[in-house]
C-alpha positions as CSV (number, residue, x, y, z in Angstrom):
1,X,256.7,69.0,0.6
2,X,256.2,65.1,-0.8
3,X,252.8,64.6,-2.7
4,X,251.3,62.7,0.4
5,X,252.5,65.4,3.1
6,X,250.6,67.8,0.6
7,X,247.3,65.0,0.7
8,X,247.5,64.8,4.2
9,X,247.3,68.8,4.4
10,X,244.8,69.0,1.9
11,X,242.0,66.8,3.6
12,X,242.9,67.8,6.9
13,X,241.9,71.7,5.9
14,X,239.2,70.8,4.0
15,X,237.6,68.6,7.5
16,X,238.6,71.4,9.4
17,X,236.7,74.0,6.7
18,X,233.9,71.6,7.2
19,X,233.8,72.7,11.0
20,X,234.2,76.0,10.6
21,X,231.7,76.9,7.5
22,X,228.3,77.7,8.5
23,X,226.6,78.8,5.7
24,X,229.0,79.9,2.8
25,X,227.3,81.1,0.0
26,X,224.0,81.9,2.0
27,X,221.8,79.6,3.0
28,X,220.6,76.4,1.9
29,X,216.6,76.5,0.8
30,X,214.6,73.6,1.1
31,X,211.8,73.6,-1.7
32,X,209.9,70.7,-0.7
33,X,209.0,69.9,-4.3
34,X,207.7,73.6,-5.1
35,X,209.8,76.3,-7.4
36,X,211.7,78.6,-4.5
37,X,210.9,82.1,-5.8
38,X,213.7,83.1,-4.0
39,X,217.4,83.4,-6.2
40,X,218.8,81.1,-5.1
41,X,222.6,82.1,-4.5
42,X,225.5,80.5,-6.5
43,X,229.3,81.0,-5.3
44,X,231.7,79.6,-7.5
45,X,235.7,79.6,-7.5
46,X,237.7,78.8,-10.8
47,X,240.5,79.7,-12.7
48,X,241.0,83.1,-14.5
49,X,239.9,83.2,-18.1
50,X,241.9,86.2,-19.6
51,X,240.5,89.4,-17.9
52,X,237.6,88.9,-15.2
53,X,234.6,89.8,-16.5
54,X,233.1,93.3,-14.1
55,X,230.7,92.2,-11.6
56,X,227.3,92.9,-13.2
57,X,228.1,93.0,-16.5
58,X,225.4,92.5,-18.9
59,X,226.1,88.5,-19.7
60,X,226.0,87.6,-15.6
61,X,222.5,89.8,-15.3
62,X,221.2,87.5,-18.6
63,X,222.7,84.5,-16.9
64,X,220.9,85.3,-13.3
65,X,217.8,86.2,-14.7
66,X,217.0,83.2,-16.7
67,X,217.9,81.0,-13.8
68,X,216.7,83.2,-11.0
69,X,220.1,82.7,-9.3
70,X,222.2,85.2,-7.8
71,X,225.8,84.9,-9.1
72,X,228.7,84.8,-7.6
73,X,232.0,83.6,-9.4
74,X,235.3,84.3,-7.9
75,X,238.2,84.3,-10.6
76,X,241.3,83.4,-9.5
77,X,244.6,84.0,-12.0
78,X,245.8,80.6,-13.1
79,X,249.3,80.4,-11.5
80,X,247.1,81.2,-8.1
81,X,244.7,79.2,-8.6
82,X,246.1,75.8,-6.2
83,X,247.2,77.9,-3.5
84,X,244.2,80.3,-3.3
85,X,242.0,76.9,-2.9
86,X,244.0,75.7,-0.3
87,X,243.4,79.2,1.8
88,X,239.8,78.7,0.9
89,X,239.5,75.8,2.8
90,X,241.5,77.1,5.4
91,X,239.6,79.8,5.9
92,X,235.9,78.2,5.5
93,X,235.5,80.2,2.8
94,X,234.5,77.3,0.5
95,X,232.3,77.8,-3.2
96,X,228.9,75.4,-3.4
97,X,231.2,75.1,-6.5
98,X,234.7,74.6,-7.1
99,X,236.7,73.5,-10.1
100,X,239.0,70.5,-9.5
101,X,241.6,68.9,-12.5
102,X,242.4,64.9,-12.5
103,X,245.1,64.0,-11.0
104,X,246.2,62.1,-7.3
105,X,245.7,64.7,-5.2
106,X,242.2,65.3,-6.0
107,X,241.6,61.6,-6.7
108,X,242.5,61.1,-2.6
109,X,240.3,64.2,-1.3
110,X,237.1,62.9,-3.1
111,X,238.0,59.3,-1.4
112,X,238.0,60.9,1.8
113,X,234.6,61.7,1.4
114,X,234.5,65.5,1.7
115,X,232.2,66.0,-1.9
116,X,228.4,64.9,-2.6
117,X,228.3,62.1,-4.8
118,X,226.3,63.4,-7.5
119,X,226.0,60.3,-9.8
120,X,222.1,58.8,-8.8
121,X,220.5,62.7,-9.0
122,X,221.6,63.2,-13.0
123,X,218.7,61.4,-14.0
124,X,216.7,63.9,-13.2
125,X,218.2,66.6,-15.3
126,X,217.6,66.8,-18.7
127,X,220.4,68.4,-20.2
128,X,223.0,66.9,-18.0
129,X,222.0,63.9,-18.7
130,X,221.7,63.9,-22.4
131,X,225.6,64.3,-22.6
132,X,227.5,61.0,-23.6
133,X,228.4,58.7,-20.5
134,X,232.2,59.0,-21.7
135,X,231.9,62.8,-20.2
136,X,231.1,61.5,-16.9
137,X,233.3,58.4,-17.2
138,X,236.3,59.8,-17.1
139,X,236.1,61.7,-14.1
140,X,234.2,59.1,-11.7
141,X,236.4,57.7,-8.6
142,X,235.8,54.4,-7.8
143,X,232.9,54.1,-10.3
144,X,231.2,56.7,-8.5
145,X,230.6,60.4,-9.8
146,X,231.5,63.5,-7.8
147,X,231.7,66.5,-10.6
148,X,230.5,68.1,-13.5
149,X,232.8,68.4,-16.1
150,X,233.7,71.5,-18.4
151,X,232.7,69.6,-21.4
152,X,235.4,69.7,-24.1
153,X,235.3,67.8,-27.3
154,X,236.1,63.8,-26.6
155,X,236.8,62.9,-30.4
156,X,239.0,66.0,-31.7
157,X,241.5,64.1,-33.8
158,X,241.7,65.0,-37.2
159,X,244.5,65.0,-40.6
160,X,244.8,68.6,-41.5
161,X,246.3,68.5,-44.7
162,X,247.2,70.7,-47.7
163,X,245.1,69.6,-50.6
164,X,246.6,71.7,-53.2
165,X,249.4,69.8,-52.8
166,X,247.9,66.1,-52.4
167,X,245.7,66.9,-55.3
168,X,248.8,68.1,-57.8
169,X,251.0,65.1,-56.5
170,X,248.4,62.8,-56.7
171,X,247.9,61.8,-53.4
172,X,245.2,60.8,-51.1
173,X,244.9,60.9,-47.1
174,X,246.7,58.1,-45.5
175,X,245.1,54.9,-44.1
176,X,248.1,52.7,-43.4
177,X,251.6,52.8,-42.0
178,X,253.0,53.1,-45.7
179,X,250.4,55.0,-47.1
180,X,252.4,57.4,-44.5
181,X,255.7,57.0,-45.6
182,X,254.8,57.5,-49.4
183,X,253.0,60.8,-48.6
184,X,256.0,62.3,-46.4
185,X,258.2,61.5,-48.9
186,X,256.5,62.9,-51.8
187,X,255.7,66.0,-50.2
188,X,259.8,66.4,-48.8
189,X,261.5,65.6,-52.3
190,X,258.8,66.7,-54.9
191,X,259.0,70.3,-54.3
192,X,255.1,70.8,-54.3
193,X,255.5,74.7,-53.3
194,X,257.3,75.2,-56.6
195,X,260.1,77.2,-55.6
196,X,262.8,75.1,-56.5
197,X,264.1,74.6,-53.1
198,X,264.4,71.5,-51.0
199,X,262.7,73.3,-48.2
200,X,258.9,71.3,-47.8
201,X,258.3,68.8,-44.8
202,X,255.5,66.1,-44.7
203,X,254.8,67.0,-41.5
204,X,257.0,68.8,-39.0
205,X,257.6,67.5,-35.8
206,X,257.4,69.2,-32.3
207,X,258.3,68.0,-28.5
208,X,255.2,66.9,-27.6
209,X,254.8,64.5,-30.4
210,X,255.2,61.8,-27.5
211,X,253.5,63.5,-24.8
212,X,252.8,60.8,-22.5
213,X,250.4,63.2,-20.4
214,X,247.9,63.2,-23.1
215,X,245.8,61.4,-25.5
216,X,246.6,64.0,-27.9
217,X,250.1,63.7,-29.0
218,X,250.9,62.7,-32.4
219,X,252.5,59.5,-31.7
220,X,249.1,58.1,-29.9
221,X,247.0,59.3,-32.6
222,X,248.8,57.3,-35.2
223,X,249.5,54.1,-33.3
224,X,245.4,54.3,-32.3
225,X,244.7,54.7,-35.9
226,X,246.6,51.8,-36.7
227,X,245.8,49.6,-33.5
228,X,247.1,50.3,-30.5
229,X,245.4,51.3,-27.4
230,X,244.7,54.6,-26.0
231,X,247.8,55.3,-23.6
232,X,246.9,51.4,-22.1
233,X,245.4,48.4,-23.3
234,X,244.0,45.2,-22.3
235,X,246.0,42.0,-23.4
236,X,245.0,38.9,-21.2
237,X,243.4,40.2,-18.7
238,X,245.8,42.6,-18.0
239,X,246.7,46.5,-18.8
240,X,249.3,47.3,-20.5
241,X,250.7,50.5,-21.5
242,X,250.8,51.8,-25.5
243,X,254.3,51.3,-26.0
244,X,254.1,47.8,-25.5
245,X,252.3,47.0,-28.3
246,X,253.0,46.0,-32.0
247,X,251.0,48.9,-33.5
248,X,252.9,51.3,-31.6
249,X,256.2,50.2,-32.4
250,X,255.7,50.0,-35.8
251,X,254.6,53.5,-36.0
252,X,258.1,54.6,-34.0
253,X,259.5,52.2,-36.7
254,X,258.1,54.8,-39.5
255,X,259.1,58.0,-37.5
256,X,262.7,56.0,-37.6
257,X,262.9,55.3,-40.9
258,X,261.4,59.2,-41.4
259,X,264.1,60.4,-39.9
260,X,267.1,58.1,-41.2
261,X,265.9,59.3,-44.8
262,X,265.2,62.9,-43.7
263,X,261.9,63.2,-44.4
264,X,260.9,64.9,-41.2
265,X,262.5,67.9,-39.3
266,X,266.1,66.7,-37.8
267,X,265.1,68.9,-34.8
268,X,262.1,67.5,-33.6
269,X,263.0,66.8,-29.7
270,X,263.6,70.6,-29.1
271,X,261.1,72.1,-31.4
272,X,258.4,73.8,-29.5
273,X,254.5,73.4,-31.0
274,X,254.6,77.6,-31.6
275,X,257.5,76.9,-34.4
276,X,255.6,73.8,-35.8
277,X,252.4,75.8,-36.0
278,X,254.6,78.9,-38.0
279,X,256.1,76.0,-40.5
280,X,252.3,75.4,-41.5
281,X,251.4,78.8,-41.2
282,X,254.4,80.2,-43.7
283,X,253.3,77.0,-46.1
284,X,256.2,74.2,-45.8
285,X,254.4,71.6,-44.0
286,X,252.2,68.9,-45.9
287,X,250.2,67.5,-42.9
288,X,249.9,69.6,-39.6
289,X,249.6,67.2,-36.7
290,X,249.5,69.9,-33.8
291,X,246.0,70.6,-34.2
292,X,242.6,69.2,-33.8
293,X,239.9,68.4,-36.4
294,X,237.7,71.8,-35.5
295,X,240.6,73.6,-36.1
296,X,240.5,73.2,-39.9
297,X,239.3,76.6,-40.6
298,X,241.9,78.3,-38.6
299,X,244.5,76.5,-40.3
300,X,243.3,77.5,-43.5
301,X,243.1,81.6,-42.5
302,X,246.8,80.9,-41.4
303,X,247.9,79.4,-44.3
304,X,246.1,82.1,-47.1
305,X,247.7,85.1,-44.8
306,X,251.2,83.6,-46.8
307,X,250.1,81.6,-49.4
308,X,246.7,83.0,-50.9
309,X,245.8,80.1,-53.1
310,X,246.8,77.3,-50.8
311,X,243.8,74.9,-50.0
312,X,243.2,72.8,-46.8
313,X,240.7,69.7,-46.3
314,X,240.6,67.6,-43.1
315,X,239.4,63.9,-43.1
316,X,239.4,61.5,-40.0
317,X,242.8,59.4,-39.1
318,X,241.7,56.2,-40.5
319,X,243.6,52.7,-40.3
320,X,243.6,49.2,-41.8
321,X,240.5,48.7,-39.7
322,X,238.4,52.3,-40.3
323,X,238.3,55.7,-38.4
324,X,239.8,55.1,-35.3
325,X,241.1,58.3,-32.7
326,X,241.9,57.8,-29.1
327,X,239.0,59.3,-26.8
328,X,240.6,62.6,-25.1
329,X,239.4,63.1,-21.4
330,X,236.3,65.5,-22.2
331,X,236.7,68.2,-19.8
332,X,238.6,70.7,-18.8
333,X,238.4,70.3,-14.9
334,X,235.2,69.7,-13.5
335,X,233.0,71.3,-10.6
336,X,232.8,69.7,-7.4
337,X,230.3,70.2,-4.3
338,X,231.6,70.5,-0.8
339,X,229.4,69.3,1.8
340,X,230.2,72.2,4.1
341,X,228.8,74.4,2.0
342,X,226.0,72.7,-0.1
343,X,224.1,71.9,3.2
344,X,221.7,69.4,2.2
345,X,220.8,67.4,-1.1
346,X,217.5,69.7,-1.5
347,X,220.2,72.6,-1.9
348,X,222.6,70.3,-3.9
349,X,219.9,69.3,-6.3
350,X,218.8,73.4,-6.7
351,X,222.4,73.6,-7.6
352,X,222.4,70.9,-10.1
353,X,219.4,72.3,-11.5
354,X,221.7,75.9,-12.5
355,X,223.7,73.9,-14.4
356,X,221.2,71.7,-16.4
357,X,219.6,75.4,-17.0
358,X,222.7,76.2,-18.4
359,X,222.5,73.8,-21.3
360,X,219.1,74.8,-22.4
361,X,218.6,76.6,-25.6
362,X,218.7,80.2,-24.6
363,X,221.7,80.2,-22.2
364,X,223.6,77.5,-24.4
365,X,223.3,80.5,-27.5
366,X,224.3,83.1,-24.4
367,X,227.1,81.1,-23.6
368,X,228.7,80.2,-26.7
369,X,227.5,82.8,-29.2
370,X,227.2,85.9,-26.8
371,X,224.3,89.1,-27.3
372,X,222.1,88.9,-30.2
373,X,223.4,92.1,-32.2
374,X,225.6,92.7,-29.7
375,X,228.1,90.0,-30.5
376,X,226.6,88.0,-33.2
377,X,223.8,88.4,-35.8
378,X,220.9,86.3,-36.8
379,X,221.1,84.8,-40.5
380,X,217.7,84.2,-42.9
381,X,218.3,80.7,-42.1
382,X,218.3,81.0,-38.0
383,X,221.7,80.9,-38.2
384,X,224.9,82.7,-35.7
385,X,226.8,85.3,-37.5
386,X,229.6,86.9,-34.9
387,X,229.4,90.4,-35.6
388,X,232.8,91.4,-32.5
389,X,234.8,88.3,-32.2
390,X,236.9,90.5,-30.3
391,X,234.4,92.1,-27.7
392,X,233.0,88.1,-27.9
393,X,236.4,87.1,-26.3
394,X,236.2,90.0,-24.0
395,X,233.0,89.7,-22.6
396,X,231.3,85.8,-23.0
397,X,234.5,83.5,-23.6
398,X,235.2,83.9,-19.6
399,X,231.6,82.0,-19.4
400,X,231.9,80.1,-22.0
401,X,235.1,78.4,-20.7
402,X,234.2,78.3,-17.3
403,X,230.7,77.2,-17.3
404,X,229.4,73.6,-18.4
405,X,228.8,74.2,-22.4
406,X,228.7,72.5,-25.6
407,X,230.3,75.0,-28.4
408,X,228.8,73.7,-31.4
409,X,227.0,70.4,-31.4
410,X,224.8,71.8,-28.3
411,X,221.6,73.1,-27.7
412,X,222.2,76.8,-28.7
413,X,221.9,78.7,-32.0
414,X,223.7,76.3,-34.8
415,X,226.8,78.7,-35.9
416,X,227.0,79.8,-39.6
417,X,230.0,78.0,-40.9
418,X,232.2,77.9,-44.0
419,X,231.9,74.1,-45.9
420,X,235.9,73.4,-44.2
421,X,233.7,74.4,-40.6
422,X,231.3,72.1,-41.5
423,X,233.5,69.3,-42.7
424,X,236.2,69.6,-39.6
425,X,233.2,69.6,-36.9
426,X,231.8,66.5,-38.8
427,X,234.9,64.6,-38.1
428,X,234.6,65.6,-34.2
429,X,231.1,64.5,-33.7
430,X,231.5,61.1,-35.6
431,X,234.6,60.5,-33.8
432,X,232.8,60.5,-31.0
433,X,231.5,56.7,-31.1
434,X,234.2,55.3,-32.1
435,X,236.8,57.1,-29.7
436,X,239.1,54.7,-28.6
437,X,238.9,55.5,-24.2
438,X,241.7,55.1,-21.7
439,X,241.2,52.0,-19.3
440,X,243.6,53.7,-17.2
441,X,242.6,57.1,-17.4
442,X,240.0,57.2,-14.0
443,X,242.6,54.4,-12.3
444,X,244.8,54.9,-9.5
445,X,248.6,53.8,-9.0
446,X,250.6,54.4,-5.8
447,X,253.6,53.9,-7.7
448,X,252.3,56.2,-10.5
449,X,251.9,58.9,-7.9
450,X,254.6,58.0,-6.3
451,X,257.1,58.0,-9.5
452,X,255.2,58.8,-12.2
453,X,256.8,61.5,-13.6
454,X,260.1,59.4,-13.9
455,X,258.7,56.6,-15.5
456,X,257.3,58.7,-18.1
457,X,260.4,60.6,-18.9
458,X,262.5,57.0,-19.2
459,X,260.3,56.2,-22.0
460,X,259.9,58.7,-23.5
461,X,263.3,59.9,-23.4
462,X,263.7,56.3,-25.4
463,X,261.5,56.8,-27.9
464,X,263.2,60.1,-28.8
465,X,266.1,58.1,-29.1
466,X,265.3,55.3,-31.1
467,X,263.4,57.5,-33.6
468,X,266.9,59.5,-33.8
469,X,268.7,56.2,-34.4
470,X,270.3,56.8,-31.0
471,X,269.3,53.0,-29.7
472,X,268.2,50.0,-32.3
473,X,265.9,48.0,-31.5
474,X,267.3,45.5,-29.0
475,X,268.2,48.9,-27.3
476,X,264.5,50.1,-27.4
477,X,264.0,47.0,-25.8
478,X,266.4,47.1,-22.9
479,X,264.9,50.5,-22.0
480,X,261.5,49.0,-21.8
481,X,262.8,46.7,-19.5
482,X,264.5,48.9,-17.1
483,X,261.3,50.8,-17.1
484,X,259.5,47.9,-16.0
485,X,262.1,47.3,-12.8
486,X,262.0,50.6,-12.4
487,X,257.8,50.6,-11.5
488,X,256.1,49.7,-14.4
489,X,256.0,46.1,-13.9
490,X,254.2,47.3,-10.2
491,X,252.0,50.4,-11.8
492,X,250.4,47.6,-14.6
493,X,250.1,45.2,-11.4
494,X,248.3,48.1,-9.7
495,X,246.3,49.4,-12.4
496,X,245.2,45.5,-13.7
497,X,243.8,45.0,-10.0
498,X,242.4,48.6,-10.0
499,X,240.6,47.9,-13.3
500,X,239.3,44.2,-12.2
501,X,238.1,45.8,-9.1
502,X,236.1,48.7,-11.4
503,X,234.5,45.8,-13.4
């Protein structure tokens, strides 16, 4: 079934749910201005977090009883997830709140008009509205906003590096395109493990260093750092996509040249991130690019479990004009409101009011940190102490992932940290006002839905190529120009009118 077939399907089940629900998830309470003492009922559907959490179980009874809501969260395995919603519908069986993920489909379904607008009520809500606009921007439709998002960190780009070895070889973190090259190369031909053997990478390479789905891979990180826009850009008026750009070129031009002299892994376009992340952990890698900045500390527990007296630091990916990361999306899916279900905005704005409750001080620490001397302590200096990482994971990270949260620079309990914890999450919360966002990244494109996934693959089936000295540069070139014949020319012709029409 063809991506508008599926639309078509969608939106029709989700009028005819409309018809058919009554009153899903009890009913709707007006309050008239006064506190309902009533619980007010909660159904929400979203995907399974490792095991489901027993109904009752001490976190959801802490969770109802500071919000006075009666909770009811269906978890549906992840692989299920897409087709369970669809019987949902078609059944009437709707959520007051269901989790949705960016892309066409769902773009279309909150055009037709089947979601409350939530944008004009945020005001009112503390919390909710305390979060940066970005969170919100990058999930609005038309300029309008329809969900809440799973907040996840915007800024999380970071240079995890080995120290040890920057320090003994006399190096310092990179700022420009060369400052690159002479760190890669010092690091491959300088044996800084010690061993005598030419076995050390600069960094090592995986498949997704050109992920065009994602603000994330490698490649973007670098160009951004040196220039280039997040995934598209504005040149004259009009968008234009990353690999169209100077900045980005010349960083393929230093993976070339990388490669030509062997300075990176010769394997790259079939290595998957699981064998670049085992390079770093067994100590061969000089800079890990598969990872984000508040990841620093993990990567230094991996790296002592085989080398003991290796050291890691983590600075910000700065360029020739300062720190500079592309802003990621934010979120990892958001919540929507059907109006079958969520009867009237009195009911809609009870609901709201859950989740502002939800990033207030006690449930943000419930959340994110768990059971006072269940899962973590407290320290002399008011500090978080986790005490069962393991029964942590078991018991709150299914909340914590699928609830509306901020994991550290929030409203709950401040987590004791070692100084690399404090340093990496200091690079993810000032990255956050200079993130670098996607023009594109709310914008629709028939022809991107249409042949999207095509598109990408052409390009960056190119840039794999020219990288591996499989095309020069004129051949770069002529790829990039069958790409545009090919729908690009018509997806920046739809995306410039969609932007001008945003503005």
């Amino acid at each position: 079934m063809n991506r508008l077939r599926l639309l078509a399907l969608w939106v029709s089940l989700v009028t005819a749910a409309g018809a058919l629900s009554g009153c899903v998830g009890g009913k709707s309470r007006e309050s008239g201005g006064k506190e309902d003492p009533t619980p007010f009922t909660v159904t929400i559907a979203t995907p399974q977090i490792g095991e489901a959490p027993k109904k009752g179980n001490e976190v959801e009874k802490a969770i109802e009883k500071y919000t006075n809501a009666k909770l009811d969260i269906q978890w549906i395995p992840a692989p299920a997830f897409e087709d369970k919603k669809n019987i949902m519908i078609a059944s009437g069986e709707l959520p007051k709140a269901i989790k949705l993920t960016s892309n066409a489909t769902t773009v279309s379904a909150i055009q037709s008009g089947i979601f409350w607008e939530i944008g004009p009520l945020l005001k009112n809500y503390k919390h909710l509205s305390s979060a940066s606009s970005l969170y919100y921007d990058n999930i609005r439709v038309d300029g309008k906003l329809y969900g809440l998002p799973l907040y996840r960190d915007i800024g999380r780009a970071g240079i995890t590096y080995r120290k040890d070895w920057f320090d003994a070889l006399n190096l310092k973190p990179p700022v420009t395109l060369d400052d690159w090259y002479t760190i890669m190369k010092a690091v491959a031909k300088k044996d800084p493990d010690n061993n005598g053997q030419d076995d050390t990478y600069g960094m090592f390479l995986d498949k997704s260093f050109n992920d065009p789905s994602t603000s994330s891979a490698f490649l973007t990180r670098l160009a951004v750092s040196q220039g280039a826009p997040n995934k598209w850009g504005i040149e004259d008026g009009k968008l234009v996509p990353e690999f169209m750009t100077k900045p980005y070129l010349d960083s393929m031009k230093l993976l070339r040249r990388l490669f030509q002299e062997k300075l990176i892994n010769r394997d790259f376009s079939v290595v998957q991130p699981a064998d670049a992340d085992n390079k770093w952990n067994a100590g061969k890698v000089g800079i890990r690019v598969n990872t984000v900045a508040s990841a620093a500390a993990s990567s230094q527990e991996n790296l002592s479990m085989a080398v003991p007296n290796g050291k890691v630091g983590i600075v910000p990916f700065v360029g020739p004009s300062g720190n500079r990361v592309p802003a990621e999306p934010g979120n990892n899916g958001f919540f929507v409101f059907p109006k079958s279900s969520v009867k009237t905005e009195e009911e809609l704005k009870r609901l709201l009011g859950f989740f502002d409750q939800l990033l207030e001080p006690e449930m943000s620490t419930l959340l994110t940190r768990g059971i006072e001397h269940k899962h973590f302590t407290k320290t002399a200096d008011g500090k978080a102490e986790f005490i069962d990482l393991g029964r942590f994971n078991l018991e709150v990270k299914p909340y914590r992932d699928s609830l509306p949260s901020f994991e550290v620079n929030g409203t709950g309990m401040p987590l004791k940290m070692t100084e690399l914890q404090e340093k990496g999450w200091k690079v993810v919360a000032d990255n956050l006002n200079l993130a670098v966002p996607n023009p594109a990244l709310t914008l629709s494109s028939k022809t991107y839905s249409d042949k999207g996934g095509e598109l990408d693959m052409m390009i960056s089936d190119a840039q794999t190529k020219f990288i591996m000295e499989k095309l020069d540069e004129a051949g770069w070139q002529a790829e990039v120009d069958k790409w545009r014949k090919a729908g690009g020319d018509q997806m920046m012709e739809e995306y410039t009118a969609e932007y001008a029409k945003k503005k």
